[in-house]
BAKE-610832 format. One record per residue: z negated, y, x of N, C-alpha, C in turn; residue number from 1. Coordinates in steps of 0.1 Angstrom, whole numbers, plus 5000, padded with zeros to 4 digits. Layout:
! residues N
+------+------+------+-------+-------+-------+------+------+------+------+
! n.c3 ! n.c2 ! n.c1 ! ca.c3 ! ca.c2 ! ca.c1 ! c.c3 ! c.c2 ! c.c1 ! keti !
+------+------+------+-------+-------+-------+------+------+------+------+
!    Z !    Y !    X !     Z !     Y !     X !    Z !    Y !    X !  NUM !
...
+------+------+------+-------+-------+-------+------+------+------+------+
This chain:
! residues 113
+------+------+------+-------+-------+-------+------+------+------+------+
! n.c3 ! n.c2 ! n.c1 ! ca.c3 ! ca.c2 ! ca.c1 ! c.c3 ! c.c2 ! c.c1 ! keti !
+------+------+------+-------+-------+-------+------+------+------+------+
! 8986 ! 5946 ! 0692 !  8972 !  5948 !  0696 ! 8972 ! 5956 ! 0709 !    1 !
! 8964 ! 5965 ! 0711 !  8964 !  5974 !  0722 ! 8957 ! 5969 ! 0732 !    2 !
! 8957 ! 5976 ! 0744 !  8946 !  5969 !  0752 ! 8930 ! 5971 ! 0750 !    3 !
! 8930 ! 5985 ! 0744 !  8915 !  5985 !  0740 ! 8912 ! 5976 ! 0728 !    4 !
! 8918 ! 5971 ! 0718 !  8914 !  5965 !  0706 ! 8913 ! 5950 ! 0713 !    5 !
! 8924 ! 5946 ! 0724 !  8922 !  5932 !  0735 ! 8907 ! 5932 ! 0744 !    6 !
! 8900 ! 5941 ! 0741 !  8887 !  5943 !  0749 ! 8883 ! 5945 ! 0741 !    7 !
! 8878 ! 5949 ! 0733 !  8872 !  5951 !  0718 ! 8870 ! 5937 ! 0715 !    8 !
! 8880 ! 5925 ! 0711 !  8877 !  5913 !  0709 ! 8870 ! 5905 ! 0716 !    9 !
! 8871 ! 5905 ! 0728 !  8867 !  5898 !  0739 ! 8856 ! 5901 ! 0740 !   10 !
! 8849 ! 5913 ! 0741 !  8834 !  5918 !  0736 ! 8831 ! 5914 ! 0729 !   11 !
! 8837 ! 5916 ! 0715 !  8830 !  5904 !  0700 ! 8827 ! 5892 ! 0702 !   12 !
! 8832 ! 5885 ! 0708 !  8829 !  5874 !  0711 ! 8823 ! 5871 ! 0724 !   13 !
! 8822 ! 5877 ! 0731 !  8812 !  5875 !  0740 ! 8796 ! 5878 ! 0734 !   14 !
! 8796 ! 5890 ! 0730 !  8782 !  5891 !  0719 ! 8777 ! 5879 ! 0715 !   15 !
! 8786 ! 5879 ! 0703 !  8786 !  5865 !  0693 ! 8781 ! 5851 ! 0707 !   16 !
! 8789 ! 5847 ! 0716 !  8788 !  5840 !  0724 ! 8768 ! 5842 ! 0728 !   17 !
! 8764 ! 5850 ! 0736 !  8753 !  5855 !  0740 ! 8739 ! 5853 ! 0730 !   18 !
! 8744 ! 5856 ! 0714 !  8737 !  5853 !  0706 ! 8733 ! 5842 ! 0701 !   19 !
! 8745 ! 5831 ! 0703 !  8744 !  5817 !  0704 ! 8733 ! 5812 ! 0714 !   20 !
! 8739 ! 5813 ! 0722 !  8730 !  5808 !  0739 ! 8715 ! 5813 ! 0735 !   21 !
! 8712 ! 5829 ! 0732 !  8698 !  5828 !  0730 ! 8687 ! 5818 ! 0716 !   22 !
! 8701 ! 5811 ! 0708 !  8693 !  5811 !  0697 ! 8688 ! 5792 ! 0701 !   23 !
! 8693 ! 5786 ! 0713 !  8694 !  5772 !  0715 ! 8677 ! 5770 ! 0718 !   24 !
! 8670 ! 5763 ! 0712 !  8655 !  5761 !  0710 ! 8650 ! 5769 ! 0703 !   25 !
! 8655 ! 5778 ! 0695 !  8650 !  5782 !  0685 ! 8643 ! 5778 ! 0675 !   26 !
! 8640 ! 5788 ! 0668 !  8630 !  5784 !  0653 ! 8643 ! 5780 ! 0645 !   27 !
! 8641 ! 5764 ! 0639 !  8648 !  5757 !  0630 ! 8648 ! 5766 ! 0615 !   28 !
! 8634 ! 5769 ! 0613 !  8633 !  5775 !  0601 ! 8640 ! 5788 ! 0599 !   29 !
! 8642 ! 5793 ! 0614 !  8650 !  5809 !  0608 ! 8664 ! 5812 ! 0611 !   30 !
! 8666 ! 5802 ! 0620 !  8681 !  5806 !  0625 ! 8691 ! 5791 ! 0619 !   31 !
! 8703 ! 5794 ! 0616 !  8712 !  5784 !  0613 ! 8716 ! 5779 ! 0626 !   32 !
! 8716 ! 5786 ! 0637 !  8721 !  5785 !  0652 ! 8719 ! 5779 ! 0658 !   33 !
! 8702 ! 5775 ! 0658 !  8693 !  5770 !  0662 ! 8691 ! 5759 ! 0658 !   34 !
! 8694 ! 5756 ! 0645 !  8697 !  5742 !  0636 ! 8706 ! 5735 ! 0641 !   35 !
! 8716 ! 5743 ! 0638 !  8733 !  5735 !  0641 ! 8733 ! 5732 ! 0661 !   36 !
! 8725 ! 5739 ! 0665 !  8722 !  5731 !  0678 ! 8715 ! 5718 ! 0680 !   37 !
! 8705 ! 5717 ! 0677 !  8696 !  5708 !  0675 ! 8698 ! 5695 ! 0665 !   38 !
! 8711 ! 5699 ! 0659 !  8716 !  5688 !  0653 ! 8722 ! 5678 ! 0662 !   39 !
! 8731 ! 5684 ! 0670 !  8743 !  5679 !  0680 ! 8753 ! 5679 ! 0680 !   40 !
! 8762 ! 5673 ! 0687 !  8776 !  5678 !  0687 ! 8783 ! 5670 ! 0674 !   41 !
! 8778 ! 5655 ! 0668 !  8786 !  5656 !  0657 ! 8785 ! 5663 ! 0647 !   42 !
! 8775 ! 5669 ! 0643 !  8773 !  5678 !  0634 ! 8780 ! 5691 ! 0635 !   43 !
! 8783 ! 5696 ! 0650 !  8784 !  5713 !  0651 ! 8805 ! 5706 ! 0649 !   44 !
! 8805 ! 5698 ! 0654 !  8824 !  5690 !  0654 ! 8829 ! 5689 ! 0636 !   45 !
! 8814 ! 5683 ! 0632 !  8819 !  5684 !  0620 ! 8824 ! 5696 ! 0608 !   46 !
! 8815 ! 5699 ! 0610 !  8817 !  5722 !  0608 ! 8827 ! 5726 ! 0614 !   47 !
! 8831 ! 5723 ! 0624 !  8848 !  5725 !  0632 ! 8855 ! 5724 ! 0622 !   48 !
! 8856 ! 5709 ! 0617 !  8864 !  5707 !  0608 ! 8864 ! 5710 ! 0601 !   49 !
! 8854 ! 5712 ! 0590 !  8853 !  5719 !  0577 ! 8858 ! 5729 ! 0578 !   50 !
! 8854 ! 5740 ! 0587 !  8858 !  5754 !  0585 ! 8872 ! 5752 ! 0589 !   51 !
! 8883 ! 5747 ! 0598 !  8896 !  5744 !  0604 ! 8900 ! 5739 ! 0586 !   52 !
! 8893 ! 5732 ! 0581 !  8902 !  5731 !  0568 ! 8899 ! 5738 ! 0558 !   53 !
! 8892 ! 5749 ! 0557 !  8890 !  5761 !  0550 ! 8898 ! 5769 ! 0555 !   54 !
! 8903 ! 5775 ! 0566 !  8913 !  5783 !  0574 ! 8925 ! 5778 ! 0563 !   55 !
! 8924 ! 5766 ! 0568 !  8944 !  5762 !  0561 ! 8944 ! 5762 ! 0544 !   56 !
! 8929 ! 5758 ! 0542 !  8935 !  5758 !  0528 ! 8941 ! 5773 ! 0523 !   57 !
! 8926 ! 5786 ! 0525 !  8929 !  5799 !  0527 ! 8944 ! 5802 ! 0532 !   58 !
! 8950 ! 5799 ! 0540 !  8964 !  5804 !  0544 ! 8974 ! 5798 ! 0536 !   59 !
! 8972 ! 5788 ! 0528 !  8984 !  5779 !  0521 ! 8979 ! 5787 ! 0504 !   60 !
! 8967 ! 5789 ! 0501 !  8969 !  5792 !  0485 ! 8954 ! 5802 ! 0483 !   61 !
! 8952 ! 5808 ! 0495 !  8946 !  5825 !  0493 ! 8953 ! 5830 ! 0498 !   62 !
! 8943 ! 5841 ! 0506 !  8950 !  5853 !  0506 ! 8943 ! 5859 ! 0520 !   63 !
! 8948 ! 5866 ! 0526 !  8947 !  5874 !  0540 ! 8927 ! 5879 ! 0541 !   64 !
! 8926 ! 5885 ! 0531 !  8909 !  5884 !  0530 ! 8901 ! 5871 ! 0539 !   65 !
! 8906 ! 5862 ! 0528 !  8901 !  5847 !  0531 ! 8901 ! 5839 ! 0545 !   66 !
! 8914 ! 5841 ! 0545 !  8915 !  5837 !  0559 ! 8909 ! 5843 ! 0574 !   67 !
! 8909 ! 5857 ! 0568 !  8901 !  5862 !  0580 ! 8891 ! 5858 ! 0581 !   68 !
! 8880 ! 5856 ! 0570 !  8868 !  5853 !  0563 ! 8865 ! 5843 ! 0573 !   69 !
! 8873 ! 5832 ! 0563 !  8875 !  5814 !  0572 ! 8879 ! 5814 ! 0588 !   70 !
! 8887 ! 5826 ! 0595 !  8887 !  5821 !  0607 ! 8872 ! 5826 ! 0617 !   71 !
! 8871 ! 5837 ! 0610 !  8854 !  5844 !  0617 ! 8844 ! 5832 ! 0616 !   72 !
! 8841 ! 5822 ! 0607 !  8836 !  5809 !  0605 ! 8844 ! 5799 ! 0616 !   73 !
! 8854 ! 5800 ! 0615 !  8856 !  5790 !  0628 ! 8855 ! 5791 ! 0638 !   74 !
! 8857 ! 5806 ! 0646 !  8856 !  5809 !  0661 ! 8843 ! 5807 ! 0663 !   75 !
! 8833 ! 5814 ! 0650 !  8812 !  5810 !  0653 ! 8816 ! 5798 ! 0655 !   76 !
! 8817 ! 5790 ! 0648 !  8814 !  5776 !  0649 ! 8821 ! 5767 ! 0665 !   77 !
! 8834 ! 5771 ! 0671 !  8835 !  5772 !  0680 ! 8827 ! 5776 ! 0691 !   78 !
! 8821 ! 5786 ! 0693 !  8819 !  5796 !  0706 ! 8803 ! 5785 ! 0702 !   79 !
! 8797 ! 5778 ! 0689 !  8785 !  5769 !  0692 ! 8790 ! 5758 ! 0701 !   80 !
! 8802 ! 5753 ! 0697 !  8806 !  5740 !  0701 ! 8804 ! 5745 ! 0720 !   81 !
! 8813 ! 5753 ! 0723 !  8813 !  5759 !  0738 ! 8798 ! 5757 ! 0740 !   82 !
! 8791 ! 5765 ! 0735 !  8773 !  5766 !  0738 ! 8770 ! 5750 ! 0740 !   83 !
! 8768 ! 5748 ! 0727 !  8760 !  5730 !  0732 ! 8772 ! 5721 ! 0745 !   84 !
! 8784 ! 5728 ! 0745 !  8788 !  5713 !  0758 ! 8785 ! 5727 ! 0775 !   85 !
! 8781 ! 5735 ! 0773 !  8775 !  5744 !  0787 ! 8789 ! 5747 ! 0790 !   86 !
! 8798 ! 5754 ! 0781 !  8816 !  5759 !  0781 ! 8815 ! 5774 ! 0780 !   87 !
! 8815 ! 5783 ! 0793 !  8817 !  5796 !  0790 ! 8830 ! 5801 ! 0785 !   88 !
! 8826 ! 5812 ! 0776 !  8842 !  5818 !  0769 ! 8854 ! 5821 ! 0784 !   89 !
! 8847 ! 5827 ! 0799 !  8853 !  5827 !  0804 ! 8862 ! 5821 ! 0810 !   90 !
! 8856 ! 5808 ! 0810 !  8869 !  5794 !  0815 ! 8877 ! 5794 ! 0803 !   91 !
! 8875 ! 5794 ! 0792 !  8888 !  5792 !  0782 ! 8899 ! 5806 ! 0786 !   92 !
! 8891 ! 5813 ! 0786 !  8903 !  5827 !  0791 ! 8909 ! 5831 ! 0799 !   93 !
! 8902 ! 5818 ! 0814 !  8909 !  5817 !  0822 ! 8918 ! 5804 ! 0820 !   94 !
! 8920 ! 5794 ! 0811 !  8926 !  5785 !  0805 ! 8939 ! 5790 ! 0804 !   95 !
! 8938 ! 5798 ! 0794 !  8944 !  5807 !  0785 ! 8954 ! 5811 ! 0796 !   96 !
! 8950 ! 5825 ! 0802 !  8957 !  5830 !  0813 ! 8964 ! 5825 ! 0824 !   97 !
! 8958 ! 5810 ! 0823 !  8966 !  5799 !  0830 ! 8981 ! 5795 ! 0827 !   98 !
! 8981 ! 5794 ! 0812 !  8990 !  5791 !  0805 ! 8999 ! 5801 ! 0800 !   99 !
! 8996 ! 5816 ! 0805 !  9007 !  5828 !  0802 ! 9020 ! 5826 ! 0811 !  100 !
! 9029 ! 5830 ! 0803 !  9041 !  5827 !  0804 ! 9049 ! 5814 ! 0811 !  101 !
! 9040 ! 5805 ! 0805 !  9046 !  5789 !  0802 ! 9048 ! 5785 ! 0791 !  102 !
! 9063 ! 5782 ! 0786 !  9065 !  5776 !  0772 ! 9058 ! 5765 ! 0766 !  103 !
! 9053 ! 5768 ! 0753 !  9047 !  5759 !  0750 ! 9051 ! 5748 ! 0751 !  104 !
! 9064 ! 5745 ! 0748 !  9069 !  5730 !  0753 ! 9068 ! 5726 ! 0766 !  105 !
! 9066 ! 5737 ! 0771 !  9066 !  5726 !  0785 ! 9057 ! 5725 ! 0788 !  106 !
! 9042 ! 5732 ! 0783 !  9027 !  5730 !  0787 ! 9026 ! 5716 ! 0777 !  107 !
! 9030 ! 5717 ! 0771 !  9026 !  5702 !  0762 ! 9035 ! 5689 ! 0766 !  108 !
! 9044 ! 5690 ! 0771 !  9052 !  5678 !  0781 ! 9043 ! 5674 ! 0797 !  109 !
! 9037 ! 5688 ! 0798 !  9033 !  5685 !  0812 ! 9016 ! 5678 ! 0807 !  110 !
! 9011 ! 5679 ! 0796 !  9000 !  5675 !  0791 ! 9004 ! 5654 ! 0790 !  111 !
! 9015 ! 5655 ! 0787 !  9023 !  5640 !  0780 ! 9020 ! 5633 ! 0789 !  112 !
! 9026 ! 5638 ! 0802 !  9026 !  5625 !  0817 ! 9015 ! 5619 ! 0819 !  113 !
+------+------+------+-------+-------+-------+------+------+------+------+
């Protein structure tokens, strides 16, 4: 991935992100966004899951279409969860950036203590 297509993404999602945040009090009747907010978080956690096991099933017995399909469904469903707990994409990125060039084993041992 280049660096422009690494800013390219981060823009997509930040959109997407932005479009979330405006749709919170929304009209139930028009937006799904707006719904799945006003449900709450076990509802929007539940959709986590569903779509997280649409991802796997897609990668275990479809096909690269699919999965792409199923993961664009889980990062939406995501970047809502961020929305309803007040989690900007930024802190995850700075999460993220936190954790460059530390092995995963050792970020997960140091998670253990």
């Amino acid at each position: 991935m280049t660096g422009t297509d690494k800013d390219h993404a981060s823009d997509v999602l930040a959109r997407l992100f932005d479009v979330i945040e405006s749709r919170k009090g929304g009209d139930l009747e028009r937006s799904y966004t707006a719904r799945l907010l006003a449900a709450g978080k076990p509802e929007i956690v539940r959709k986590i899951g569903e779509e997280a096991t649409e991802v796997l099933t897609a990668a275990l017995a479809e096909g690269r279409t699919e999965v792409i399909a199923e993961s664009a469904d889980l990062l939406y469903h995501l970047l809502v969860l961020w929305a309803a707990e007040g989690i900007q994409p930024a802190e995850v990125w700075a999460e993220l950036a936190r954790r460059g060039g530390t092995s995963g084993i050792e970020e997960k041992r140091s998670r253990d203590k």
